[in-house]
C-alpha positions in Angstrom: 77.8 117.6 138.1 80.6 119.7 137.0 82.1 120.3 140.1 82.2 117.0 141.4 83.9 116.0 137.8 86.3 118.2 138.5 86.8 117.2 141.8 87.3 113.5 140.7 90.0 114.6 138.4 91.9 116.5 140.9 91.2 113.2 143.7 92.9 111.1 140.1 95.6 113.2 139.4 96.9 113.4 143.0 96.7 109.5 143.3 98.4 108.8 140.5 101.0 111.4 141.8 101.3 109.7 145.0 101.9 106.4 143.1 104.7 107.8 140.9 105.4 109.0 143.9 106.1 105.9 145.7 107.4 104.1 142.8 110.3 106.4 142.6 110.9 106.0 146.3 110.7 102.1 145.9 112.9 102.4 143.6 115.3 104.4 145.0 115.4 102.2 148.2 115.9 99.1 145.9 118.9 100.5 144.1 120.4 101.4 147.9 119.8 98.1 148.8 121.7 96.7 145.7 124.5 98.5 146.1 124.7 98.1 150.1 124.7 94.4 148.9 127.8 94.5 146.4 129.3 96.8 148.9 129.1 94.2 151.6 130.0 90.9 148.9 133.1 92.8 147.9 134.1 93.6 151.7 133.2 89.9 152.4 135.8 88.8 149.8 138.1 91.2 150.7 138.0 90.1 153.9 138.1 86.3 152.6 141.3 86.9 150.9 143.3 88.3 153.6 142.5 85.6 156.0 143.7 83.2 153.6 146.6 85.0 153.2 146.9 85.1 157.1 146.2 82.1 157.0 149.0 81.2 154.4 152.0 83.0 156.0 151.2 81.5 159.2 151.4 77.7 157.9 154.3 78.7 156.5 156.1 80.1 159.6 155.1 77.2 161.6 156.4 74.8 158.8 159.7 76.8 158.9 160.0 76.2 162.8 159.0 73.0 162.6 161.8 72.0 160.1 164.3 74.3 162.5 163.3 72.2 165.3 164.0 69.0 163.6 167.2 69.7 162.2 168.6 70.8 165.7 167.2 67.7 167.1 169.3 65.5 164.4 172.5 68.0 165.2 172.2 67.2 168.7 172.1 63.2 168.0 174.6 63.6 165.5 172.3 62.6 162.8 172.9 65.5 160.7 174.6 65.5 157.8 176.8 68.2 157.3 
């Protein structure tokens, strides 16, 4: 009866090893998922932000050639005012 006492301790202790175990590894994994996850928000807004300002400088040069090609349209009718 001893023995198999003894040998239900050591069957306990290694399972609750294994579980601590995998709890640390679960753990681990979550915490590398978290911060893959803020790594990959930040890049998104990062990412965001330049297009906008892409985005931005672009509508402006178009605006800019737009008014250029409108006031050389009123120069060549004579509509300007200068």
């Amino acid at each position: 009866m001893n023995q198999q006492n003894f040998n239900a301790g050591q069957a306990q202790a290694r399972a609750e090893d294994s579980m601590q175990c995998a709890k640390e590894t679960a753990s681990a994994a979550a915490d590398r998922a978290h911060a893959a996850a803020n790594t990959t928000g930040d890049t998104a807004q990062q990412n965001k932000d330049e297009a906008a300002g892409f985005l931005q400088q672009t509508g402006e040069q178009v605006k800019t050639m737009a008014q250029g090609a409108v006031d050389t349209v009123k120069h060549t009718l004579g509509m300007d005012k200068k």
